[in-house]
TILUM-914821 format. One line per 5 residues: number of its first residue (from 1); their letters; for each residue x, y, z of N, C-alpha, C, O. Coordinates in nm, 4 decimals, always signed. Example, Ala and Ser with C-alpha at 12.3 -4.5 7.8 and 13.67 -1.06 7.14 Angstrom:
2
1	as	+1.3190 -0.5690 +0.7800 +1.2300 -0.4500 +0.7800 +1.3200 -0.3300 +0.7800 +1.4236 -0.3319 +0.8465 ~ +1.2850 -0.2250 +0.7080 +1.3670 -0.1060 +0.7140 +1.2900 +0.0030 +0.7870 +1.3409 +0.1138 +0.8039;
This chain:
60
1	xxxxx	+2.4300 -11.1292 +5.8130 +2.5186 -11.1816 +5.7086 +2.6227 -11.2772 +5.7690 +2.6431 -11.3912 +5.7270 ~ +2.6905 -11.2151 +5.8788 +2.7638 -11.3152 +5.9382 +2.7290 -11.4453 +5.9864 +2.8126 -11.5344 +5.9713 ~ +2.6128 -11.4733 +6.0455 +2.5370 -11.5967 +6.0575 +2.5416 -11.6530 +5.9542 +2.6099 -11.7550 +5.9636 ~ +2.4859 -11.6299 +5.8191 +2.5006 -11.7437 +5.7299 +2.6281 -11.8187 +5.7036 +2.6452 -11.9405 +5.6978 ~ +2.7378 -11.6930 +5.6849 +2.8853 -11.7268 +5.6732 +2.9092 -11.8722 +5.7868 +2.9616 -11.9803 +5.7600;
6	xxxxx	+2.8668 -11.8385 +5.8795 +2.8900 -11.9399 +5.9762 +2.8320 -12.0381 +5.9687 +2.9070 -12.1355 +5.9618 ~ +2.6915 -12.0684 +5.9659 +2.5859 -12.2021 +5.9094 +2.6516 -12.2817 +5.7828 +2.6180 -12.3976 +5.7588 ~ +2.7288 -12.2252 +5.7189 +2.7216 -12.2370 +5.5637 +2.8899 -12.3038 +5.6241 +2.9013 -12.4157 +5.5739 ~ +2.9848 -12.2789 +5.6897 +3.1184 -12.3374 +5.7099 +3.0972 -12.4515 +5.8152 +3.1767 -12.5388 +5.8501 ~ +2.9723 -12.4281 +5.8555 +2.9538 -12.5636 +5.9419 +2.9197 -12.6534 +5.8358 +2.9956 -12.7345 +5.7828;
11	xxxxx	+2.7651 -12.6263 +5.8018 +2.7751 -12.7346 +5.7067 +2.8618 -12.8286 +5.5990 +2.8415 -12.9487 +5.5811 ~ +2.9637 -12.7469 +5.5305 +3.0696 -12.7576 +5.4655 +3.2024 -12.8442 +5.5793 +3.2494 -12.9401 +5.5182 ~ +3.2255 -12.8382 +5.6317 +3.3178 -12.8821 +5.7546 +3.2204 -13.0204 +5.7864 +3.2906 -13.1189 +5.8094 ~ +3.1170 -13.0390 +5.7905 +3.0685 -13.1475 +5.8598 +3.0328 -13.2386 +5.7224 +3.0481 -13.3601 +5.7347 ~ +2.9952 -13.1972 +5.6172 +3.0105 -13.2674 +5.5034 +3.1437 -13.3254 +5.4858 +3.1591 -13.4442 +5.4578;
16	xxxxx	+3.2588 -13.2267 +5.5051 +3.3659 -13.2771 +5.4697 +3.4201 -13.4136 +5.5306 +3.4839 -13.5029 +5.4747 ~ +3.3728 -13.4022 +5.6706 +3.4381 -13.4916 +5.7637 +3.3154 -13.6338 +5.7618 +3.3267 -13.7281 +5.8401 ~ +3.2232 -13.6256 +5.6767 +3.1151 -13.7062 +5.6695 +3.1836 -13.7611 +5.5616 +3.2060 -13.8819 +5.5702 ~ +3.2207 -13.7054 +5.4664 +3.2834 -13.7802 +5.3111 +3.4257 -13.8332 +5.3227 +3.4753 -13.9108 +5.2410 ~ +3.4915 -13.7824 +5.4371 +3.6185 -13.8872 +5.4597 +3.5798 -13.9852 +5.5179 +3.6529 -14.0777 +5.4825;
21	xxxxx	+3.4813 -14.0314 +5.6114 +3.4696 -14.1319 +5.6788 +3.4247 -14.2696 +5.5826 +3.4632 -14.3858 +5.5697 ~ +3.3184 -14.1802 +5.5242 +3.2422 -14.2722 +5.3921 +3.3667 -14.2820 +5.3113 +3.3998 -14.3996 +5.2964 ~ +3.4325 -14.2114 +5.2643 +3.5909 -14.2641 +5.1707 +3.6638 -14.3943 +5.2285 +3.6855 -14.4963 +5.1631 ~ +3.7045 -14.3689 +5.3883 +3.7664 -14.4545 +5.4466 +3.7102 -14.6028 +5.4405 +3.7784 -14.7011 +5.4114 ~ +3.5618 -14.6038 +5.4757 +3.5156 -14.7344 +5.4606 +3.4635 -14.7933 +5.3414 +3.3882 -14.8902 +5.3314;
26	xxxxx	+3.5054 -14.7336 +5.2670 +3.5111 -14.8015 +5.0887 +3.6296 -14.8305 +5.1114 +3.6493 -14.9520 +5.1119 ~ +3.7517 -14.7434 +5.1381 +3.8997 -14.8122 +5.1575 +3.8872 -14.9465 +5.2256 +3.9438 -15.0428 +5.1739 ~ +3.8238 -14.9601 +5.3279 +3.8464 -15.0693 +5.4322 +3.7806 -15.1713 +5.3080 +3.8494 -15.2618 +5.2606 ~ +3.6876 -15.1541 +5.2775 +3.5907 -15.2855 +5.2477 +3.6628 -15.3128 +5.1023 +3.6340 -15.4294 +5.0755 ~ +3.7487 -15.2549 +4.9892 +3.8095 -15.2365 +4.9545 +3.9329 -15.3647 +4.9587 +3.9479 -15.4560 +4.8774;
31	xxxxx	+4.0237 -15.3305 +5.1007 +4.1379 -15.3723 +5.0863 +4.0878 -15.5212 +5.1721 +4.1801 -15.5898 +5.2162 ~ +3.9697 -15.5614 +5.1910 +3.9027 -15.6759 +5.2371 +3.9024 -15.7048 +5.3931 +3.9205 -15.8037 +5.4643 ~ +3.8704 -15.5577 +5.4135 +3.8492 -15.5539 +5.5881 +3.7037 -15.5846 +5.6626 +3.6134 -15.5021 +5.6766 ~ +3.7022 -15.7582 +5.7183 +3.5350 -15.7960 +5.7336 +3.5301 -15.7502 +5.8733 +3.6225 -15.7563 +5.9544 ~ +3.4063 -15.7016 +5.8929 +3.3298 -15.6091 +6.0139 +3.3233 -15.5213 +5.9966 +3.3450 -15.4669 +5.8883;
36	xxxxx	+3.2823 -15.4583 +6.1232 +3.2188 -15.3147 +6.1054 +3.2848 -15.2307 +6.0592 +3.3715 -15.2150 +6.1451 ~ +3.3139 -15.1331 +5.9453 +3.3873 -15.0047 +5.9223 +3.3767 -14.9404 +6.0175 +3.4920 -14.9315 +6.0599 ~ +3.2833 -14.8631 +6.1119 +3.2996 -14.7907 +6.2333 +3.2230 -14.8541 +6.3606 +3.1098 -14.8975 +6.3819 ~ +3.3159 -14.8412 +6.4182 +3.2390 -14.9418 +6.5847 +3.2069 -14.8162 +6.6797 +3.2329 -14.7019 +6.6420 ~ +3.1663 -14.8352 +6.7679 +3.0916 -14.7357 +6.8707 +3.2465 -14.6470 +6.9035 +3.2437 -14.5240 +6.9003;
41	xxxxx	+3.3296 -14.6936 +6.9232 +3.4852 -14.6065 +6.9966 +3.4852 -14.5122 +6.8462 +3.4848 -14.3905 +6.8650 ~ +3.4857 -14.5542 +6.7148 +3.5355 -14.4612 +6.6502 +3.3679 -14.3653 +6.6260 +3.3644 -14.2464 +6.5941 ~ +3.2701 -14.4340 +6.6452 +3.1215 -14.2955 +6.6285 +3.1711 -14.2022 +6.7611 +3.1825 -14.0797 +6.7555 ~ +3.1919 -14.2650 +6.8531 +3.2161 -14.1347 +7.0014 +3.3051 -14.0723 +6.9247 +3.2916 -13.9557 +6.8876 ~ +3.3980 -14.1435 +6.8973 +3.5433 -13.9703 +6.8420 +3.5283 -13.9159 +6.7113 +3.5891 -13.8192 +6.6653;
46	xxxxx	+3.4214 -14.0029 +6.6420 +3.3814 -13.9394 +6.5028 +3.2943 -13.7860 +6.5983 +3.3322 -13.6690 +6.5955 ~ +3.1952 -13.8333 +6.6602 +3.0884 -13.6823 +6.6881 +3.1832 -13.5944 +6.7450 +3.1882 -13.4830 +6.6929 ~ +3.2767 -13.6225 +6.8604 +3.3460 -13.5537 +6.9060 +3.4463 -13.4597 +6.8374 +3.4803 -13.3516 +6.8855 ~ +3.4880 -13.5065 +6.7286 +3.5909 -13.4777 +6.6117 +3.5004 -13.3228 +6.5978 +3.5340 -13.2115 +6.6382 ~ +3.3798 -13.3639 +6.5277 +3.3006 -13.2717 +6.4918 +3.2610 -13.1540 +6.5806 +3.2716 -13.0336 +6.5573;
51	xxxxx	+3.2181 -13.2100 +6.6759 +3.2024 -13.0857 +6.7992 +3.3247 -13.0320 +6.8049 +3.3401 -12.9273 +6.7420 ~ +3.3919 -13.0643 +6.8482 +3.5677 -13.0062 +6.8567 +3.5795 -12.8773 +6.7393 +3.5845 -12.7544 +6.7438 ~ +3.5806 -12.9773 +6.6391 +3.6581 -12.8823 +6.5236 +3.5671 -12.7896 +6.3933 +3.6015 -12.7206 +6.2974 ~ +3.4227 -12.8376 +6.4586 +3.3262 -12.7819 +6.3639 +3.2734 -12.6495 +6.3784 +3.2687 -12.5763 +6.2795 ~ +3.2201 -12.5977 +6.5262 +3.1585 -12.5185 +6.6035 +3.2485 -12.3988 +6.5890 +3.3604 -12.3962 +6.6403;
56	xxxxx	+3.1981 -12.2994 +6.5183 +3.3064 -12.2042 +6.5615 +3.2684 -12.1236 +6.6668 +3.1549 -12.0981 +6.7071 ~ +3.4329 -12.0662 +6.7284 +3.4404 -12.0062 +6.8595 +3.3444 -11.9402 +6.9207 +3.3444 -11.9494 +7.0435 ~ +3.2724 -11.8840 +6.8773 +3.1357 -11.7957 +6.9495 +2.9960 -11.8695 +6.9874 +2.9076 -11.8212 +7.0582 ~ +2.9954 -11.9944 +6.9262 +2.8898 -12.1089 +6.9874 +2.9689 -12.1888 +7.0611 +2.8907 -12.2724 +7.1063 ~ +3.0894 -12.2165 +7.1051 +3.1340 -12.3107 +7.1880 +3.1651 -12.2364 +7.3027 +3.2102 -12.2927 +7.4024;
């Protein structure tokens, strides 16, 4: 039971942080920001974000 609890807050946590990013770059393109919405520096600290703050304590 506890496993799912956990699969199920990952997924939810990584959706979440998937739908701010996609929010943000409607903001950007939006307020008429030309190029890339995310460049390679912000995908490294986007995955990292996720590893960091997604994983809970007993898989990291």
């Amino acid at each position: 039971m506890e496993k799912w609890i956990v699969i199920i807050s990952i997924i939810l946590q990584v959706g979440l942080i998937v739908f701010k990013v996609w929010h943000s770059m409607i903001e950007n393109r939006k307020s008429g920001y030309s190029g890339k919405a995310i460049n390679k520096k912000d995908l490294n600290w986007f995955i990292y974000f996720i590893l960091e703050n997604s994983l809970p304590e007993k898989l990291v």
